[in-house]
Backbone of each chain as nested JSON, in Angstrom:
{
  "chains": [
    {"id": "A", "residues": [
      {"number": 1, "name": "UNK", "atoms": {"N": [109.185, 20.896, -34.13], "CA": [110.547, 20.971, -33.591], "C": [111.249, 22.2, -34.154]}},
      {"number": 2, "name": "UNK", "atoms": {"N": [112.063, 22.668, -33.544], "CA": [112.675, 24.176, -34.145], "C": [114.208, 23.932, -33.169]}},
      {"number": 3, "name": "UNK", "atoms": {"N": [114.742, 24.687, -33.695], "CA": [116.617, 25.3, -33.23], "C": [116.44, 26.172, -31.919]}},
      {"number": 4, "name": "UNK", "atoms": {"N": [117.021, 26.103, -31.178], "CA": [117.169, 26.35, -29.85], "C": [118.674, 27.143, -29.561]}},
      {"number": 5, "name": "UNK", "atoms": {"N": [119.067, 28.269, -29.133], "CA": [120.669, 28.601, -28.687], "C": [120.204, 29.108, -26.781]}},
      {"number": 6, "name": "UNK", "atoms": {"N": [121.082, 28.376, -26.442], "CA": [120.444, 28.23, -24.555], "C": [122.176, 29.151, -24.253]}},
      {"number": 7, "name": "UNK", "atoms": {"N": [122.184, 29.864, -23.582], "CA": [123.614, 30.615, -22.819], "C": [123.789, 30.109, -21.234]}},
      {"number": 8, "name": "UNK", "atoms": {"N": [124.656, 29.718, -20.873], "CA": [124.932, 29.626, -19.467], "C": [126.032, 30.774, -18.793]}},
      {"number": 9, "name": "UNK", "atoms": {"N": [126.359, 31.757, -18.272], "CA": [127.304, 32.303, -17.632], "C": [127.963, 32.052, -16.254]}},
      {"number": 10, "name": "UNK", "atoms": {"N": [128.983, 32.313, -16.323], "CA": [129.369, 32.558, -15.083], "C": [130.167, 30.92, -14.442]}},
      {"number": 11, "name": "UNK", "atoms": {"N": [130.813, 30.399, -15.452], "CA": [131.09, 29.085, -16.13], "C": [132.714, 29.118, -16.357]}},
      {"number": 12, "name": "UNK", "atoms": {"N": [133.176, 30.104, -15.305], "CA": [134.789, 30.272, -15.547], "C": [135.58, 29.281, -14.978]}},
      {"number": 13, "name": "UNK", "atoms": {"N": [136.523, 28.968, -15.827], "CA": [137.596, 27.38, -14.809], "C": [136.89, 26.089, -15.972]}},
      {"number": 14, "name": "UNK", "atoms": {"N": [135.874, 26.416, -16.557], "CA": [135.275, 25.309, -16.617], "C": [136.049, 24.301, -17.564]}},
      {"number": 15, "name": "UNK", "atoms": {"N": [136.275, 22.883, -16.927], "CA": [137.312, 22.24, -18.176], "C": [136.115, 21.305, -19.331]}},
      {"number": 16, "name": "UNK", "atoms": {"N": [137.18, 20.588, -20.221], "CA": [136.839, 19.935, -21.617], "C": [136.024, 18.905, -20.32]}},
      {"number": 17, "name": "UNK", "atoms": {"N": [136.524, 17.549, -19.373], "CA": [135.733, 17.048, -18.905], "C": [134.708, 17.507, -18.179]}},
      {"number": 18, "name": "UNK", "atoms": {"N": [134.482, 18.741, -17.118], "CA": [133.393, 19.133, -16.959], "C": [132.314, 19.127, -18.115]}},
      {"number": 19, "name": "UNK", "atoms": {"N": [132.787, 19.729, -19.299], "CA": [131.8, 20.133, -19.952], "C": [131.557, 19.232, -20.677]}},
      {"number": 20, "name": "UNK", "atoms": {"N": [131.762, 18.13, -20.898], "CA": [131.387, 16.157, -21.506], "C": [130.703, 15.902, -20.678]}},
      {"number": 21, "name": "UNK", "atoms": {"N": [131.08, 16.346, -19.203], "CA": [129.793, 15.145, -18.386], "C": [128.502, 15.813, -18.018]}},
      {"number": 22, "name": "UNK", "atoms": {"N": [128.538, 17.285, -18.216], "CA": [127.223, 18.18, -18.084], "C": [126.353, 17.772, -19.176]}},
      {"number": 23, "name": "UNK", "atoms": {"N": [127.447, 17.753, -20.487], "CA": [126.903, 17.586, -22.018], "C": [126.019, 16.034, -21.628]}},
      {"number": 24, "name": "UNK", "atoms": {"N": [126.46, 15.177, -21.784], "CA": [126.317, 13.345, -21.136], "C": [124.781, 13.67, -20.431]}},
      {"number": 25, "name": "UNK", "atoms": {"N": [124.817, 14.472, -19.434], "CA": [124.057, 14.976, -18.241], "C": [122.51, 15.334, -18.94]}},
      {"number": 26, "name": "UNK", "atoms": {"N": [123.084, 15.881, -19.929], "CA": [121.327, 16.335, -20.67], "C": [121.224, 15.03, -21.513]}},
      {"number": 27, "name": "UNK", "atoms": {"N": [122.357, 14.588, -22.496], "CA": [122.073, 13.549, -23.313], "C": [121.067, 12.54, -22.646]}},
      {"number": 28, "name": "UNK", "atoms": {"N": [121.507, 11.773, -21.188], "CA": [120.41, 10.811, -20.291], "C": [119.045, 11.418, -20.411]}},
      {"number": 29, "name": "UNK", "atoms": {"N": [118.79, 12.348, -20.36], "CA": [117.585, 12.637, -20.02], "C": [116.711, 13.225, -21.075]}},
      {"number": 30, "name": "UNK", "atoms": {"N": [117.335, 13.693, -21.926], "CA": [117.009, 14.49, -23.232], "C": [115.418, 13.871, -23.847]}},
      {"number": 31, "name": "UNK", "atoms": {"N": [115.554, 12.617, -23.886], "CA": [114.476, 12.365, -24.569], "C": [112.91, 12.254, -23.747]}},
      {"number": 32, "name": "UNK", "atoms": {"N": [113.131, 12.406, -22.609], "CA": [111.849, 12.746, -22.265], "C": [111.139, 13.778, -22.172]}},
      {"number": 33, "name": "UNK", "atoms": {"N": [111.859, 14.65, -22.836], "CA": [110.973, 16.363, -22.941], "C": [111.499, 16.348, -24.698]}},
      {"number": 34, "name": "UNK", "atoms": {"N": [111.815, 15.138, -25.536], "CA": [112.098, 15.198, -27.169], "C": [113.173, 16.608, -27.674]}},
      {"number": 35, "name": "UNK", "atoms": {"N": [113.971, 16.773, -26.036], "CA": [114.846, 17.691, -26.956], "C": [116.562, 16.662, -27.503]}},
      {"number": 36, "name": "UNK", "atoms": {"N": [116.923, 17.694, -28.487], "CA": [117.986, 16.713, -28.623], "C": [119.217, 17.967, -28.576]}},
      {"number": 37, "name": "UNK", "atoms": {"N": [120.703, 17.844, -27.67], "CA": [121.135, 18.564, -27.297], "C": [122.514, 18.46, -28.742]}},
      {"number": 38, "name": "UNK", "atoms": {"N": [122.554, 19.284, -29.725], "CA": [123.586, 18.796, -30.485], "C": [125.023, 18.95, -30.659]}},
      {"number": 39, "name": "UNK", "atoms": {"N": [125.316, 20.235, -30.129], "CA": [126.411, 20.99, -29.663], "C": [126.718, 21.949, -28.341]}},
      {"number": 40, "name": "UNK", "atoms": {"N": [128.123, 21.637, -28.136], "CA": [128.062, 22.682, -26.643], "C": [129.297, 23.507, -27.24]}},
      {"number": 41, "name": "UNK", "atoms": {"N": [129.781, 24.673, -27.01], "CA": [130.715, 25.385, -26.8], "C": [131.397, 26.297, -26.107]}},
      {"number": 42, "name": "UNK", "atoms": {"N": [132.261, 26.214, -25.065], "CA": [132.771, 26.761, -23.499], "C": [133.758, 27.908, -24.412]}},
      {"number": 43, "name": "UNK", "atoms": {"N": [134.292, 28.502, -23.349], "CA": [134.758, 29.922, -23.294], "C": [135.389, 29.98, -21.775]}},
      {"number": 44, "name": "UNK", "atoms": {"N": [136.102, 29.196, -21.513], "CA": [136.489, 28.92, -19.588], "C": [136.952, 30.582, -19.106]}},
      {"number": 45, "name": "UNK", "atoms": {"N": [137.319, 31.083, -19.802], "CA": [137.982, 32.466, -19.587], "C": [136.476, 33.173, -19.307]}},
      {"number": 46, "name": "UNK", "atoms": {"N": [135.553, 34.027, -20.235], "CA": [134.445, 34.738, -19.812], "C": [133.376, 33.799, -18.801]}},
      {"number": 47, "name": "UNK", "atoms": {"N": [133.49, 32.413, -18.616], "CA": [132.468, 31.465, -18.15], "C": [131.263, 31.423, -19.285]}},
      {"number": 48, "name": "UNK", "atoms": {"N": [131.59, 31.843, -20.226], "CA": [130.126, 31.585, -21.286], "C": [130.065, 30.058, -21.587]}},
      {"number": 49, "name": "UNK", "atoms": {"N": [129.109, 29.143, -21.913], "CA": [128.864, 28.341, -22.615], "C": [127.55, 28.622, -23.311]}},
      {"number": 50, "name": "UNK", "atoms": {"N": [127.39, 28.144, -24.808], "CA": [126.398, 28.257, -25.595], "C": [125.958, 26.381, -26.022]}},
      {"number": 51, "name": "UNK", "atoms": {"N": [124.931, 26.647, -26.204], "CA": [124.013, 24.869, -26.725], "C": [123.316, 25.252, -27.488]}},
      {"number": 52, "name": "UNK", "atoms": {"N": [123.903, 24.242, -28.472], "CA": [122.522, 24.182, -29.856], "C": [121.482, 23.075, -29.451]}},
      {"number": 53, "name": "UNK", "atoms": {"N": [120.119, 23.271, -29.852], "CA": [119.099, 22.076, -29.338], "C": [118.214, 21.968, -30.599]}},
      {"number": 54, "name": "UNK", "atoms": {"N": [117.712, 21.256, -30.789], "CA": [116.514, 20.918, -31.448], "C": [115.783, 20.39, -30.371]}},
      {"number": 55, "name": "UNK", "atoms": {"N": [114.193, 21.41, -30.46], "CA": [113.824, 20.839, -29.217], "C": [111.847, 21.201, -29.682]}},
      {"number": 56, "name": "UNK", "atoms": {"N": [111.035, 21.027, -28.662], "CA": [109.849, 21.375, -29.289], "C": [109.035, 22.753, -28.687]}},
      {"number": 57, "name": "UNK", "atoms": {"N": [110.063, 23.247, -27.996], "CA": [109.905, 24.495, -26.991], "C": [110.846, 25.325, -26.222]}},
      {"number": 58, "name": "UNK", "atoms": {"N": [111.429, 26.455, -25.688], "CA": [111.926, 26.992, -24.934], "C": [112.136, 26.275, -23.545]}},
      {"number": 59, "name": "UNK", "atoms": {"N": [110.795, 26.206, -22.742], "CA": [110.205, 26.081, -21.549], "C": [111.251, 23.855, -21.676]}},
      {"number": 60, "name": "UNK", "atoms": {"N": [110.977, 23.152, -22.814], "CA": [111.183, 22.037, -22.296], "C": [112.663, 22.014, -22.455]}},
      {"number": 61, "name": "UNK", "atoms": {"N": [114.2, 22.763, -23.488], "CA": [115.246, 22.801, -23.526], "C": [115.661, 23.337, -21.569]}},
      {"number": 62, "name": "UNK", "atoms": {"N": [115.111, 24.004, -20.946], "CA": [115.029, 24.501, -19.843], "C": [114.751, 23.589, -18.641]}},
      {"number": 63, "name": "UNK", "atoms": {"N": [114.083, 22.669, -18.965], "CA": [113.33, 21.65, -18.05], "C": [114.385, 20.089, -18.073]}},
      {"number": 64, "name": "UNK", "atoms": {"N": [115.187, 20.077, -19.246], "CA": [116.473, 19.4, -19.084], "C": [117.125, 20.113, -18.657]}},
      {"number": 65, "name": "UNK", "atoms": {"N": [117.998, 21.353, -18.755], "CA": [118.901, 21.474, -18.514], "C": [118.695, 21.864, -16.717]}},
      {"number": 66, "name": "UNK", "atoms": {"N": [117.764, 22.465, -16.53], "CA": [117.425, 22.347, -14.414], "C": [117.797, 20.777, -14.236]}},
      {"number": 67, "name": "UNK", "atoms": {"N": [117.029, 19.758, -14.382], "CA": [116.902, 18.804, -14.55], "C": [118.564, 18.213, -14.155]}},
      {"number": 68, "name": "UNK", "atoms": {"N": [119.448, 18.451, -15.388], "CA": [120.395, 18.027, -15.413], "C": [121.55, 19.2, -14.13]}},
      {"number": 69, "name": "UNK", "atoms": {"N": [120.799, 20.035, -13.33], "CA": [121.79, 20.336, -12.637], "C": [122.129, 21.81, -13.203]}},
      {"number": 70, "name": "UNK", "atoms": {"N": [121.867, 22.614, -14.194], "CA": [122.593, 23.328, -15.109], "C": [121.36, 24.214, -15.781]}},
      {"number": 71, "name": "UNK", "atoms": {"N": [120.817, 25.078, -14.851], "CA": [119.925, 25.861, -15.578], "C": [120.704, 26.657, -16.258]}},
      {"number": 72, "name": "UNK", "atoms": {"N": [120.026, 27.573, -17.516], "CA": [120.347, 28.038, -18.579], "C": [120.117, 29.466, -18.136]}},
      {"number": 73, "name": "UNK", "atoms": {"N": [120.965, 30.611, -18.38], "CA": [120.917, 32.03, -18.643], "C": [119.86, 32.533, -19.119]}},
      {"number": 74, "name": "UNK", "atoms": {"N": [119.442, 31.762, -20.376], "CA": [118.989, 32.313, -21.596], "C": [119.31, 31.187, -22.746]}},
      {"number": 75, "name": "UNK", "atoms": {"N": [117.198, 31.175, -23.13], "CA": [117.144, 29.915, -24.258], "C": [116.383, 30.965, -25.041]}},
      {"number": 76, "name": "UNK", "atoms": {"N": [116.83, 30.911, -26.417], "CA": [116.228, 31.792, -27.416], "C": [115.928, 30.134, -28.754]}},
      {"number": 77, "name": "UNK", "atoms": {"N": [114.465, 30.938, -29.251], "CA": [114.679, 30.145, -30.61], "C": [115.787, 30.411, -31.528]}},
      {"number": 78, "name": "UNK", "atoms": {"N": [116.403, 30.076, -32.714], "CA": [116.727, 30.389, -33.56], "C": [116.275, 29.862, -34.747]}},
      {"number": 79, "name": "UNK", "atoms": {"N": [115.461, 30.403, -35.167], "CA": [114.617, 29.824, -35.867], "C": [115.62, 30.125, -38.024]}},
      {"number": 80, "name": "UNK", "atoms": {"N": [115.913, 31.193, -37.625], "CA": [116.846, 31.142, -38.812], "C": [118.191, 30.826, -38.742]}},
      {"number": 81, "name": "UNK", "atoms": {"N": [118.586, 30.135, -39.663], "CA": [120.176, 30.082, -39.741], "C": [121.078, 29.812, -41.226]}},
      {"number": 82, "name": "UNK", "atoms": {"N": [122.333, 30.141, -40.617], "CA": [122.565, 30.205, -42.321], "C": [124.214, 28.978, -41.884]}}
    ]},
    {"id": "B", "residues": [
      {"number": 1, "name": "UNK", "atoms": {"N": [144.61, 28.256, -35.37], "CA": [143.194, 28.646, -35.451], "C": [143.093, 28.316, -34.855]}},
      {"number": 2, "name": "UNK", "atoms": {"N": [141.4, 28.947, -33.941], "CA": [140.642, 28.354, -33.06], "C": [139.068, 28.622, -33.134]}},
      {"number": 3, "name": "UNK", "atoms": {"N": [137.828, 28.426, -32.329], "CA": [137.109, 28.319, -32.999], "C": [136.615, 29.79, -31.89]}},
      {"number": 4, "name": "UNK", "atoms": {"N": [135.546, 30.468, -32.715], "CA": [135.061, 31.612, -32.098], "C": [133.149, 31.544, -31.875]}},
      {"number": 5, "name": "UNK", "atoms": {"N": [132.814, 32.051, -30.819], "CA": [131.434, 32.29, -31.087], "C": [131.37, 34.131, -30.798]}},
      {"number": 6, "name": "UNK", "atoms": {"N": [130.454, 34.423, -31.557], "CA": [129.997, 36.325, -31.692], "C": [128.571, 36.497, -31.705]}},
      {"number": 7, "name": "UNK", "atoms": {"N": [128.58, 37.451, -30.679], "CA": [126.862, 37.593, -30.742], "C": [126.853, 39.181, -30.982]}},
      {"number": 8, "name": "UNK", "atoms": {"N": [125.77, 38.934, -31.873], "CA": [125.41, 40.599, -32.085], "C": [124.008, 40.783, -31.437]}},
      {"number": 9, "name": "UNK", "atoms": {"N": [123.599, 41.97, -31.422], "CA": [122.287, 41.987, -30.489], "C": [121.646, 43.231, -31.449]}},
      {"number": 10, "name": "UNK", "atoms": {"N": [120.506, 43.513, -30.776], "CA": [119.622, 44.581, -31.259], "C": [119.19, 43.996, -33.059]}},
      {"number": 11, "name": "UNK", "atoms": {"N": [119.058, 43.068, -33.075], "CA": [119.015, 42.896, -34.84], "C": [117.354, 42.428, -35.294]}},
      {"number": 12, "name": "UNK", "atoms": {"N": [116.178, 42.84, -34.173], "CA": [115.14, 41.888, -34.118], "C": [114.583, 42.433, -35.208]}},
      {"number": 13, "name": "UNK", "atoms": {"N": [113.936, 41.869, -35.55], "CA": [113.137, 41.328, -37.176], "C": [113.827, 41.163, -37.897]}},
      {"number": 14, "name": "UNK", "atoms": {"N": [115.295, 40.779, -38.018], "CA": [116.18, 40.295, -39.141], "C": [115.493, 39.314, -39.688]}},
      {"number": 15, "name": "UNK", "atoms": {"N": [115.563, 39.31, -41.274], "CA": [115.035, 38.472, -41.849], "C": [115.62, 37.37, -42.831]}},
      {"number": 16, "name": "UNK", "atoms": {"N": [115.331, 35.845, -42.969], "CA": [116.349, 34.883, -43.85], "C": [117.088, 35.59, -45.003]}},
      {"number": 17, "name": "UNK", "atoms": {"N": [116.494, 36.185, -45.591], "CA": [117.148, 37.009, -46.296], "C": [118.454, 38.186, -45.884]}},
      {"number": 18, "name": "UNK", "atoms": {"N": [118.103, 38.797, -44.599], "CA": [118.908, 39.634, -44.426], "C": [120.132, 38.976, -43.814]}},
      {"number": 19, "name": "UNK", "atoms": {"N": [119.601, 37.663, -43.016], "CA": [120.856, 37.284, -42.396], "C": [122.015, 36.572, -43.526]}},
      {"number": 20, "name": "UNK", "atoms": {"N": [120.936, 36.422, -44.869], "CA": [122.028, 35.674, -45.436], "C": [123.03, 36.312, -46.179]}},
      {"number": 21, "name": "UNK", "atoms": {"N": [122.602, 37.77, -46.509], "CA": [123.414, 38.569, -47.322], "C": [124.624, 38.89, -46.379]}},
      {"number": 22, "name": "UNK", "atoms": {"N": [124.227, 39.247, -45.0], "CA": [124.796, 39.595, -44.068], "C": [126.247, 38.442, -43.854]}},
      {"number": 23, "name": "UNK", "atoms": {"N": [125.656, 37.069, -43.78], "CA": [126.495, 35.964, -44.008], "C": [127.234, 36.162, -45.473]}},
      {"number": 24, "name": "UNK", "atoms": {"N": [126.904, 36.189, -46.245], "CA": [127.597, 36.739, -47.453], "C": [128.485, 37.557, -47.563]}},
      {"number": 25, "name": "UNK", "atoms": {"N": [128.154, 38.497, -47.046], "CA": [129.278, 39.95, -46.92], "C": [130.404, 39.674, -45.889]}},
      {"number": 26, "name": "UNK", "atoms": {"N": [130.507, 38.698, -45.032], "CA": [131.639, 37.889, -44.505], "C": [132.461, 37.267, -45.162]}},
      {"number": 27, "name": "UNK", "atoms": {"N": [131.744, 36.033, -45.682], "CA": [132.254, 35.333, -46.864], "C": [133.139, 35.938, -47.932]}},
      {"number": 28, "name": "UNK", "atoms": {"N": [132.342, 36.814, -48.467], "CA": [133.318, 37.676, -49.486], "C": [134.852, 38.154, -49.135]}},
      {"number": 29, "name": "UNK", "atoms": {"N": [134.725, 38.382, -47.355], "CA": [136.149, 38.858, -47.085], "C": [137.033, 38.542, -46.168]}},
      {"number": 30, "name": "UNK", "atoms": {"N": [136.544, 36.987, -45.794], "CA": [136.881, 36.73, -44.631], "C": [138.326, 36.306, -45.048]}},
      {"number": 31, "name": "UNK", "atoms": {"N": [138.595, 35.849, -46.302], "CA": [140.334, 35.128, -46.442], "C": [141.3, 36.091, -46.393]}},
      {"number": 32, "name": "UNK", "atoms": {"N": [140.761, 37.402, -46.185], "CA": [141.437, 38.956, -46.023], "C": [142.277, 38.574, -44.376]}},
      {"number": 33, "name": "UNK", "atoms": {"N": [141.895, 37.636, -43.549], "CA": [141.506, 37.433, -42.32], "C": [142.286, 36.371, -41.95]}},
      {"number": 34, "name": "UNK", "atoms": {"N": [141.954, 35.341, -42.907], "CA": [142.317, 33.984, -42.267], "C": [141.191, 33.546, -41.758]}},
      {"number": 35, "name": "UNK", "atoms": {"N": [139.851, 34.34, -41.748], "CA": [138.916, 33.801, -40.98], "C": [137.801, 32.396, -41.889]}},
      {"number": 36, "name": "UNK", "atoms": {"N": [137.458, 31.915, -41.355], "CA": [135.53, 31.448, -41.931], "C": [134.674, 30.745, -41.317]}},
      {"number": 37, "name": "UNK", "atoms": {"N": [134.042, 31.807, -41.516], "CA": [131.959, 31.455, -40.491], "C": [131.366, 30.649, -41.111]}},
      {"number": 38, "name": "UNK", "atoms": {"N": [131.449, 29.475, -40.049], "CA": [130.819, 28.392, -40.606], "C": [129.227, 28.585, -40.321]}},
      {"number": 39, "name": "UNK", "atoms": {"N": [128.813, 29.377, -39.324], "CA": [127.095, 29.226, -39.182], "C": [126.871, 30.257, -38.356]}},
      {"number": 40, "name": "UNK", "atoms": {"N": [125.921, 30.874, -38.525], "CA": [124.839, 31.37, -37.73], "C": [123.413, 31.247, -37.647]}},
      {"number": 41, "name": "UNK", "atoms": {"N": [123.096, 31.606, -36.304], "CA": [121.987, 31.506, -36.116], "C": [121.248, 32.954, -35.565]}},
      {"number": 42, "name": "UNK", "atoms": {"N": [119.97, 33.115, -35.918], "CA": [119.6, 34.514, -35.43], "C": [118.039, 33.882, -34.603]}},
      {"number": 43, "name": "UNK", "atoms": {"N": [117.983, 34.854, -33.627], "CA": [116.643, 34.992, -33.116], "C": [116.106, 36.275, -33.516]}},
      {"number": 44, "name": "UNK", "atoms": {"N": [115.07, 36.979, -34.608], "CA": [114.602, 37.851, -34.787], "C": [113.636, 38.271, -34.009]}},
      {"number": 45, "name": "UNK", "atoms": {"N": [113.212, 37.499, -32.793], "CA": [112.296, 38.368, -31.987], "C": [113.455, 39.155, -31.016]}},
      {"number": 46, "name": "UNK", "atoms": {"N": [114.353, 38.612, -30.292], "CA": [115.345, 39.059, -28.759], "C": [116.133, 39.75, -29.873]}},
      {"number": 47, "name": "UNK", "atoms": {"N": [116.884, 39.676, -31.123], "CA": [117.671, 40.668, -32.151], "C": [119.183, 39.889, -32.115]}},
      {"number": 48, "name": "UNK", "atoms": {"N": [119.064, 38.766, -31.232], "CA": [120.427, 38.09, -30.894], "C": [120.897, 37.135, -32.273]}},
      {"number": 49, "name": "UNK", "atoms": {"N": [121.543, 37.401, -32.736], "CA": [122.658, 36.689, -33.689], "C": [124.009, 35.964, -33.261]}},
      {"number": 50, "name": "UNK", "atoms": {"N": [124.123, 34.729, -33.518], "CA": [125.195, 33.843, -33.138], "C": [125.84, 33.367, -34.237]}},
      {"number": 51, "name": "UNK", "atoms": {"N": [127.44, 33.523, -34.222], "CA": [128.215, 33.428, -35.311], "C": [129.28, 32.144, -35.135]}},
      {"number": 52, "name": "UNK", "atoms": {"N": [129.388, 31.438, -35.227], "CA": [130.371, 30.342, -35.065], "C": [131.681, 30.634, -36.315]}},
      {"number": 53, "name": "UNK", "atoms": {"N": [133.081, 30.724, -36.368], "CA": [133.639, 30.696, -36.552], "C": [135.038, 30.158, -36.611]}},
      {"number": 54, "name": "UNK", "atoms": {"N": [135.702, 29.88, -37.542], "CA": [137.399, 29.411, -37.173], "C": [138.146, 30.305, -37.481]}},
      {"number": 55, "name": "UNK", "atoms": {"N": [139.324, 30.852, -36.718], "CA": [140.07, 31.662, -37.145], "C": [141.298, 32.239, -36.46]}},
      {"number": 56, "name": "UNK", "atoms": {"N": [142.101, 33.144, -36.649], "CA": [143.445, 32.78, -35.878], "C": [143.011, 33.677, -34.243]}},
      {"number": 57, "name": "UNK", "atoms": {"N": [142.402, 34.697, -34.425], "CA": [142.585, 35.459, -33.251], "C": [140.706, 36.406, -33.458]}},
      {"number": 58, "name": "UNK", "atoms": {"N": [140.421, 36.906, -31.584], "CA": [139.077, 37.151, -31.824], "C": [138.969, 38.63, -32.605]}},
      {"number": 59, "name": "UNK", "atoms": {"N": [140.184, 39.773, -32.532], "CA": [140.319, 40.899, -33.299], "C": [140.0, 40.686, -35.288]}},
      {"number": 60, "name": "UNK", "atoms": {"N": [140.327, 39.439, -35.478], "CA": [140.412, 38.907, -36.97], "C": [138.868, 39.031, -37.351]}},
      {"number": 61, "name": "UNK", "atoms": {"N": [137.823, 37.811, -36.285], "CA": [137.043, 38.025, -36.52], "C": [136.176, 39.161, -36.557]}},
      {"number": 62, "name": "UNK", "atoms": {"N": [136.587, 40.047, -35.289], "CA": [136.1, 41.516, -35.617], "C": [136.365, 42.627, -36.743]}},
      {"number": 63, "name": "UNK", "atoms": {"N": [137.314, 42.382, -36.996], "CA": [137.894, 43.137, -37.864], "C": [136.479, 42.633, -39.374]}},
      {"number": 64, "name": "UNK", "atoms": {"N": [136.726, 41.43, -39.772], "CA": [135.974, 41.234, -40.723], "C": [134.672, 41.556, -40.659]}},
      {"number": 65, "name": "UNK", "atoms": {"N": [133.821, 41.397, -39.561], "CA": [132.504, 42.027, -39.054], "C": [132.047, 43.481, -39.522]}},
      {"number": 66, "name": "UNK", "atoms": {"N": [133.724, 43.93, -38.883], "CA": [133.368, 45.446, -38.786], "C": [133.401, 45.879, -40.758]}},
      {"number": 67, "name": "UNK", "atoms": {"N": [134.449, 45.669, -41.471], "CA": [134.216, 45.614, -43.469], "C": [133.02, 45.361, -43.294]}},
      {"number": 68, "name": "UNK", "atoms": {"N": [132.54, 44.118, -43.127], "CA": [131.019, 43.594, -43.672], "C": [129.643, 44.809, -43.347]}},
      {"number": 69, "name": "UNK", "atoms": {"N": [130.173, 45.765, -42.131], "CA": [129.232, 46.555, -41.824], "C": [128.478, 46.396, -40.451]}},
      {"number": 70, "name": "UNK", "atoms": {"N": [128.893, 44.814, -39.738], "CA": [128.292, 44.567, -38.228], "C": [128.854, 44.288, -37.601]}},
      {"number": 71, "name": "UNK", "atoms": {"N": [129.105, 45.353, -36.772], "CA": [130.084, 45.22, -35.53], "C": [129.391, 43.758, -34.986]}},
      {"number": 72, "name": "UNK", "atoms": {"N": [130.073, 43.309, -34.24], "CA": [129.89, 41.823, -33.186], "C": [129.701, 42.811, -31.926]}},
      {"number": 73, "name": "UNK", "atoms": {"N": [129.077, 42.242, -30.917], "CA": [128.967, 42.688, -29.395], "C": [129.933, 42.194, -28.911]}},
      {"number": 74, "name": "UNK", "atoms": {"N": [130.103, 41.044, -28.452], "CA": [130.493, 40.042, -28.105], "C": [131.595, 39.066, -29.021]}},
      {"number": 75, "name": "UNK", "atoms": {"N": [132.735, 38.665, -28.731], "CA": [133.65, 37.679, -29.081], "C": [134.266, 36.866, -28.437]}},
      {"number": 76, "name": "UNK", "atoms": {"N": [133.999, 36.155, -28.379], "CA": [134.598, 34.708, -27.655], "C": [135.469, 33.676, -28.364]}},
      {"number": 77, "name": "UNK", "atoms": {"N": [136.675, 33.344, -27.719], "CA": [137.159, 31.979, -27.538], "C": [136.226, 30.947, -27.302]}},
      {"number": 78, "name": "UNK", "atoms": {"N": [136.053, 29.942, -28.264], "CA": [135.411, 28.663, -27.58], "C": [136.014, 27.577, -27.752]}},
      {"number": 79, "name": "UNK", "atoms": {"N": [137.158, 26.921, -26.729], "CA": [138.428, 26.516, -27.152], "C": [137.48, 25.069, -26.809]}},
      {"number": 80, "name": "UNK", "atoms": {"N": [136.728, 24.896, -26.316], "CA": [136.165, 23.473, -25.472], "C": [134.826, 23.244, -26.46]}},
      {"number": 81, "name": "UNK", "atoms": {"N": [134.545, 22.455, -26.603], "CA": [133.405, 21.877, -27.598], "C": [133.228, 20.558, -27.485]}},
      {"number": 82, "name": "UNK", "atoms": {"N": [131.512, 19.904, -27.524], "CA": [130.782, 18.573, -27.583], "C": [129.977, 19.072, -28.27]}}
    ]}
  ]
}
């Protein structure tokens, strides 16, 4: 398992409940590809959102979030952190 | 306050070590600011660095970046969070 940072763009307008029930949206499904989604953080002005994951791959943080409606920009490991 | 995310780019092969001094050299000056970085995360293969922060305004956090020696690319508001 390793740290995951996934980017979504283009995510402008987006409100606090949108982004609970997208969040909710991976939580249902999360455990059948063993990722676990731990944080989200929006930016409604640029449309950025960023997700922290613990997950066991790139390819499966990706396969929830299609899944859930909400493919990802860009899933990088982060394998270091401070 | 509010909370910030910053991505820096081009940083690939940063290493635990480098990111932490790097995190350090924030630390040292962030109350200059009002600011403090609670975490980052780096991907040393893509060079992408992610900075989570609290602080009054996104110039604050730049400002402290720029003392420490790393400009940020990127600064964001991330007023929405799960």
């Amino acid at each position: 398992m390793a740290k995951f940072m996934d980017v979504h763009r283009g995510m402008q307008g987006i409100t606090a409940e949108q982004l609970l029930e997208a969040h909710k949206a991976d939580l249902a499904i999360e455990k059948d590809e063993s990722v676990h989604f731990e944080h989200a953080w929006a930016d409604p002005e640029s449309g950025h959102i960023y997700c922290l994951s613990e997950a066991p791959s790139a390819e499966a943080v990706q396969r929830v979030h299609e899944r859930a409606g909400h493919r990802a920009d860009e899933v990088h490991p982060v394998p270091l952190q401070v």
